[in-house]
C-alpha positions in Angstrom: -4.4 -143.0 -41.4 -3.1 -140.4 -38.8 0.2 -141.1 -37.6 0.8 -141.4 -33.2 3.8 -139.1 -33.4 4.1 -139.4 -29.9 4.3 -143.4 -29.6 6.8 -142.9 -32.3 8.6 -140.5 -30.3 9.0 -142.6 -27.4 9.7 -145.6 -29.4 12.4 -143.9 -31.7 13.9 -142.1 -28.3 14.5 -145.5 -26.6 16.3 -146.4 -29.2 18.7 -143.7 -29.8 19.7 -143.5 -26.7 20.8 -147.0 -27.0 23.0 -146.1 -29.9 20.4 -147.0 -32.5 21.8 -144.7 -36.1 18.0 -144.6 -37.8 16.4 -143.8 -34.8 18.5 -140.7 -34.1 17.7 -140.0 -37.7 14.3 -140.4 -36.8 14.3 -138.1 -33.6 16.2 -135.6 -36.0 13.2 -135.4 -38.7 11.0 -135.2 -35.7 12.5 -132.5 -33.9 13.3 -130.9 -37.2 10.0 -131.1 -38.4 7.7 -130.5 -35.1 6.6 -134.1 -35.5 5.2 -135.3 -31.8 7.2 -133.0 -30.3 7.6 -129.1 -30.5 10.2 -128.3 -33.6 13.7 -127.7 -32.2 16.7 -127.1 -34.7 18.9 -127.5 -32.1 17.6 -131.2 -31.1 17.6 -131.8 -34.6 21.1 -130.8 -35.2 22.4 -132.9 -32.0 20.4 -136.0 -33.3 21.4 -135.9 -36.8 25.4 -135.2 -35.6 24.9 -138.4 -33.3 23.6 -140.7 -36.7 26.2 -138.6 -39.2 29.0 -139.3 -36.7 27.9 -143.6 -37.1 28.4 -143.1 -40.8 24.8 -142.8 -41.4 24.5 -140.4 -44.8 21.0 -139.8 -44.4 22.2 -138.0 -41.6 25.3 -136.7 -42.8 23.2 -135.0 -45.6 20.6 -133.1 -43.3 23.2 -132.0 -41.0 24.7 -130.7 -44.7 21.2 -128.9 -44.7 21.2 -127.9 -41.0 25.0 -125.9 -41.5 23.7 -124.5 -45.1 20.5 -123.1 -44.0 21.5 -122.2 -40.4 19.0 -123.9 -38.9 19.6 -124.6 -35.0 23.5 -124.3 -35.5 25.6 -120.6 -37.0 25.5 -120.9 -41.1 28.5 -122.1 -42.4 28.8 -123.3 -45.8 32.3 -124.5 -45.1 30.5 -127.2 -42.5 27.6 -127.6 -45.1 29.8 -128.9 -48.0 31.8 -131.2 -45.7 29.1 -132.6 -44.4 27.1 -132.9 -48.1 30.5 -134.4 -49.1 30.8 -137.6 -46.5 27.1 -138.3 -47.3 27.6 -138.1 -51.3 31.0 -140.7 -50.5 28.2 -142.9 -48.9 25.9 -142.6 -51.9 23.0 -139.8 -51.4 22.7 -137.8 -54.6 21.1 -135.0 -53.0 24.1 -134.8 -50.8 26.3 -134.5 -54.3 24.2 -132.0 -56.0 23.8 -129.8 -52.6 27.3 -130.0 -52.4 28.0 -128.2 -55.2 25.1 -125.6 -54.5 27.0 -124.7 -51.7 30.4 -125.2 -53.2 28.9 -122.1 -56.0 29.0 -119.9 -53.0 32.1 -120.3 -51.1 35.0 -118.9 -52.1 38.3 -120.6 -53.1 40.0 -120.5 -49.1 36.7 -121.9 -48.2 36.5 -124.6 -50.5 40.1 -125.4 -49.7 39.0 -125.7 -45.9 35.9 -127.5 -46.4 37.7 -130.5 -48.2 40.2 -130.6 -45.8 37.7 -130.7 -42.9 35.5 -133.6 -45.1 38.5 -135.6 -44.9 39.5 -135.4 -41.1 35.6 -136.0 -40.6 35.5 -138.8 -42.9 38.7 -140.3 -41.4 37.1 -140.1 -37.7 34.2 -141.8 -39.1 35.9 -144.3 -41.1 38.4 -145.2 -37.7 35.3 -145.6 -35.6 34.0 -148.7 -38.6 
């Protein structure tokens, strides 16, 4: 059965701009993906910072992919692993095991910055709850 990308668009858009954490996951696989709409890294990033940032670790562990990848944002693994990090703390295994992909290929001053930025993020998220 095709899929109406474009009704989902408007539906999911509606509701992210409301607030709504799964549909700004949504708009972020969409964008991401060039699903209804024309593929844009950048919308992806923004959408999937919105959900990550309402402790939603779907989220939290594509933005993880967006920084490691350097897709629609500057590649930074330190970014990457604090990202992958807040998502693993909220349960998603791929988050855990790209964590320590990343981890493999930062050096030890990265590393060190990395955890400390997971747990500033993780302590904004946490105060928002």
């Amino acid at each position: 059965m095709p899929q109406d990308y474009s009704k989902a668009f408007k539906t999911h858009d509606e509701a992210a701009e409301r607030g709504d954490p799964e549909a700004q996951f949504r708009l972020g696989v969409m964008f991401g993906l060039g699903l209804g709409v024309g593929q844009d890294y950048a919308a992806a990033v923004r959408w999937y910072q919105a959900a990550a940032k309402a402790d939603h670790p779907p989220s939290q562990c594509n933005l993880g992919w967006m920084y490691g990848t350097g897709r629609g944002v500057p590649q930074d693994y330190v970014r990457a692993y604090a990202w992958y990090s807040i998502a693993a703390a909220g349960g998603e295994e791929t988050a855990r095991k790209n964590r320590d992909i990343v981890a493999a290929r930062m050096t030890p001053p990265q590393l060190e910055e990395a955890q400390r930025l997971s747990g500033e993020i993780f302590d904004e998220i946490g105060s928002r709850s």
